[in-house]
C-alpha positions as CSV (number, residue, x, y, z in Angstrom):
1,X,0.0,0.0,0.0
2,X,1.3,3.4,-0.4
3,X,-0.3,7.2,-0.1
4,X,-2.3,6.6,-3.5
5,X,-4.5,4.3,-2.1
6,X,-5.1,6.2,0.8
7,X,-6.2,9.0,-1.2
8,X,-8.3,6.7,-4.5
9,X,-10.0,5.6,-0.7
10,X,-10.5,8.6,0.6
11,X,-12.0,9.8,-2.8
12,X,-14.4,6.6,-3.2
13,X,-15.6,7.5,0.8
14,X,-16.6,10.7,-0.8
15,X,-14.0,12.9,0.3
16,X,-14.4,16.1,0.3
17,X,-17.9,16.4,0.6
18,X,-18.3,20.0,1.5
19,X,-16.2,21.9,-1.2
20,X,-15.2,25.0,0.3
21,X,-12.5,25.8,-2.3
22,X,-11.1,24.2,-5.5
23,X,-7.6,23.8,-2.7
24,X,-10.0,22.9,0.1
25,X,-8.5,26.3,2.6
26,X,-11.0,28.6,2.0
27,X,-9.7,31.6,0.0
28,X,-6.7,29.5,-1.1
29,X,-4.1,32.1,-2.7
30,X,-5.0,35.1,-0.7
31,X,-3.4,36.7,2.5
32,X,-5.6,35.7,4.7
33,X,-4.8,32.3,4.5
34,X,-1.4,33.1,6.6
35,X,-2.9,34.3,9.2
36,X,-5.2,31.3,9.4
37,X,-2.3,29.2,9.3
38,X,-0.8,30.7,12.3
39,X,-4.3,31.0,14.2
40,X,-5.3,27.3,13.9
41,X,-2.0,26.0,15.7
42,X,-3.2,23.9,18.8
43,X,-7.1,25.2,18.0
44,X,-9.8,24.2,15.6
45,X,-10.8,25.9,12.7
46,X,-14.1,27.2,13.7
47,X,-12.3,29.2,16.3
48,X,-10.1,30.6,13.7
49,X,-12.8,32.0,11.6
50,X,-14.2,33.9,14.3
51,X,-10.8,35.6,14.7
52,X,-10.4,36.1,11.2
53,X,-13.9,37.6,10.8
54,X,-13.3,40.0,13.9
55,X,-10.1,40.8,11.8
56,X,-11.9,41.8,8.6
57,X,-15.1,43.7,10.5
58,X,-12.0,45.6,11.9
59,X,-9.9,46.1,8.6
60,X,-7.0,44.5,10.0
61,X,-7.1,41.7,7.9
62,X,-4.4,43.3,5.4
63,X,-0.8,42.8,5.1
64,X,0.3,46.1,5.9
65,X,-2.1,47.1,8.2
66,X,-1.5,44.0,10.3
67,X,2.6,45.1,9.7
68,X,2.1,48.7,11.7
69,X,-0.7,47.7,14.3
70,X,0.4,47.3,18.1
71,X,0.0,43.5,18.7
72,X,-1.7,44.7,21.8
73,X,-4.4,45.7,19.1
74,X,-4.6,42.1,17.5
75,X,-4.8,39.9,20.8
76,X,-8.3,40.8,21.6
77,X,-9.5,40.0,18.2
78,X,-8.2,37.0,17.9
79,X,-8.9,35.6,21.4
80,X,-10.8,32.5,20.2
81,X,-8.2,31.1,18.7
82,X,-6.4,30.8,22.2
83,X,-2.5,31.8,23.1
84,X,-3.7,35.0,21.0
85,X,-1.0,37.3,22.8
86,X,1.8,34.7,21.7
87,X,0.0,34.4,18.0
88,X,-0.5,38.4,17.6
89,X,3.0,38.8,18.0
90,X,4.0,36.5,15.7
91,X,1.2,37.6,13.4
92,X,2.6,41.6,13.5
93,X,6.6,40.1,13.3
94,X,5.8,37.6,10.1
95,X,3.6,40.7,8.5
96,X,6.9,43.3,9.4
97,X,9.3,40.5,7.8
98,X,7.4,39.5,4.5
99,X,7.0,43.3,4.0
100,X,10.8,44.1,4.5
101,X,11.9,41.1,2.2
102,X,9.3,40.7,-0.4
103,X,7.8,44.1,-0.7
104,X,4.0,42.7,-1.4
105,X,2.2,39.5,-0.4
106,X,2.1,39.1,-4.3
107,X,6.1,38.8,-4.4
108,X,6.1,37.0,-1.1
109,X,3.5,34.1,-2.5
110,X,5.7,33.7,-5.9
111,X,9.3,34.2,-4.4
112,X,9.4,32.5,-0.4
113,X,11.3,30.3,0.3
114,X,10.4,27.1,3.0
115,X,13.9,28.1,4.5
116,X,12.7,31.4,4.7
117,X,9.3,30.6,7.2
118,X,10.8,28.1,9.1
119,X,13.5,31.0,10.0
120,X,10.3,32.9,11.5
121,X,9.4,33.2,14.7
122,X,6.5,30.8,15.7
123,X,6.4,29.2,12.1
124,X,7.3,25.3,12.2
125,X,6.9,22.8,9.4
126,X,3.3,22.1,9.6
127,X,2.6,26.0,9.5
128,X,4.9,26.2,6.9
129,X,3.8,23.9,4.3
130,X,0.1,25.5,5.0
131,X,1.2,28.4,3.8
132,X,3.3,27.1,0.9
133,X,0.6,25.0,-0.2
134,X,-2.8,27.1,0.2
135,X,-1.3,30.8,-0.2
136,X,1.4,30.4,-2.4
137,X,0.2,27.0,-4.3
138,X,3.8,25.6,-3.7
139,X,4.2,21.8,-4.3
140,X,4.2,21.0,-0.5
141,X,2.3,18.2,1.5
142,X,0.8,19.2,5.0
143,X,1.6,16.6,7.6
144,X,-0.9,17.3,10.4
145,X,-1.6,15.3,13.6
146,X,-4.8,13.9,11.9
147,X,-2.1,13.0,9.3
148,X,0.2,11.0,11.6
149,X,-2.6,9.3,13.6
150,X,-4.2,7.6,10.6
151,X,-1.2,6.9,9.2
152,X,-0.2,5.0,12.7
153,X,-3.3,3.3,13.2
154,X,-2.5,1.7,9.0
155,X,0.5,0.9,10.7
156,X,3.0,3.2,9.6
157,X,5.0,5.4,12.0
158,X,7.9,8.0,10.7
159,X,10.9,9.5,12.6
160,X,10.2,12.6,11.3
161,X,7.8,15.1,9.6
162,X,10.1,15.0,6.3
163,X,10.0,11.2,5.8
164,X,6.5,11.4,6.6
165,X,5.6,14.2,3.9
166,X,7.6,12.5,1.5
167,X,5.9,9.3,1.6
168,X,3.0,10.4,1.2
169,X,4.4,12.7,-1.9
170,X,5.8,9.6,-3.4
171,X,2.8,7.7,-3.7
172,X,1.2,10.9,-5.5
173,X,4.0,11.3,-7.6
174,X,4.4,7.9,-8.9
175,X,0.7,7.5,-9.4
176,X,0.3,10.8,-11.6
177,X,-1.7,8.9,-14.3
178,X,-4.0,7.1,-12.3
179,X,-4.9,9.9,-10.2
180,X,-5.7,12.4,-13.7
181,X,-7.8,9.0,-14.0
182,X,-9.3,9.2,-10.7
183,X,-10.9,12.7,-11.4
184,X,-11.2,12.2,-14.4
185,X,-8.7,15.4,-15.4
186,X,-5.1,16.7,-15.1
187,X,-4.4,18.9,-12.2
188,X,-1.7,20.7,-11.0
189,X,0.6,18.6,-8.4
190,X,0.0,20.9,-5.5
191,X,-3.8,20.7,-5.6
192,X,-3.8,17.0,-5.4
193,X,-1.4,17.7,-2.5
194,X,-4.0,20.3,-1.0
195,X,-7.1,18.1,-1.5
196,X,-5.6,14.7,-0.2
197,X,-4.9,16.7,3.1
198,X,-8.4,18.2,3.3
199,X,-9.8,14.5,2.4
200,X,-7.5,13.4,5.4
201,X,-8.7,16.3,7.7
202,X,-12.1,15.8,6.6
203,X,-12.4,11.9,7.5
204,X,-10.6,12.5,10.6
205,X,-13.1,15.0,12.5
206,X,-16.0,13.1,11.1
207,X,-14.8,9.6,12.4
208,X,-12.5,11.0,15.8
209,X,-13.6,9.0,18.7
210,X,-11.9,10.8,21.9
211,X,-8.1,10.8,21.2
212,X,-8.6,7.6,18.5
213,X,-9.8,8.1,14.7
214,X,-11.9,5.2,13.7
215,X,-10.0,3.7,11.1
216,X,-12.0,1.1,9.7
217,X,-13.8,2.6,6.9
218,X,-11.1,3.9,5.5
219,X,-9.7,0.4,5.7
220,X,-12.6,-1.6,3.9
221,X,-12.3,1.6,1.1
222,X,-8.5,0.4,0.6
223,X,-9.3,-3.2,0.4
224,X,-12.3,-2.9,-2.2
């Protein structure tokens, strides 16, 4: 078995159901998706779109707005996203940085480098390769903890986040033709990266049982 047929099963449970965006991140390719990146650490996404509305019915939801506001501004706003002095902070330093190296959000999303983020404050892989893949369509793989927990419970465990992310980009890459197959169309490489981990996400939350994901439908899928 390798990634592919996680994802062909994924697709055949009817994964995604609820298209929220041709990348599954809603408003894939825009700002705003950065900022989501950083408020979902350790939270859920519905939490993170009430900060980001309270953000945009305050106009701060801008690159250089959110580069010149006190961070003591921000924290309030995005208080249901949690740790939201620690995230404003790192919100107001990563806007500062991508305006003093790239100029524009538009230059930032078609020149960063992963090097680049992971040498931000606050930004780790994860975060990362959210924003590579949703905001700057980059060819990069999200490994989340829904991830690694279904991948464990197929019985496959990693040392690291790399060797995990590039597993799970072999299995696309070697199965190119099947996939353009599969739906039926070609599509760029990082939007089957971007949909296989909203598939992932997807199943996850709808079959989480306390800290265990039920696994077993997605294992009859694989074996049909």
């Amino acid at each position: 078995m390798d990634s592919f047929d996680i994802l062909k099963a994924l697709k055949k449970l009817s994964y995604l159901k609820n298209e929220r965006d041709p990348l599954w991140w809603p408003n894939s390719g825009k700002f705003e998706v950065i900022i989501g990146a950083i408020l979902t650490q350790q939270t859920k996404w519905e939490k993170v779109e009430k900060s980001l509305n309270n953000l945009k019915e305050n106009n701060l939801l801008d690159l250089q707005t959110l580069a010149k506001t006190d961070h003591r501004e921000i924290a309030p706003l995005i208080k249901p996203s949690g740790f939201y002095n620690t995230k404003a902070k790192r919100i107001k330093n990563l806007c500062k940085n991508i305006l003093q190296e790239f100029g524009s959000f538009e230059n930032f999303q078609e020149n960063v480098q992963r090097e680049w983020l992971l040498a931000q404050k606050g930004i780790g892989e994860e975060t990362a390769d959210s924003i590579l893949c949703y905001a700057c369509y980059k060819e990069e793989m999200v490994v989340d903890s829904y991830t690694q927990r279904i991948l464990n419970e197929l019985g496959y465990e990693f040392e690291t986040y790399t060797q995990t992310a590039n597993w799970l980009k072999e299995g696309i890459n070697e199965n190119l033709s099947k996939i353009y197959e599969l739906y039926q169309k070609e599509m760029p490489i990082n939007q089957i990266y971007a949909r296989f981990h909203g598939k992932i996400v997807e199943y996850a939350k709808e079959q989480i049982r306390g800290k265990k994901v039920n696994i077993e439908p997605l294992k009859n899928a694989i074996g049909e």
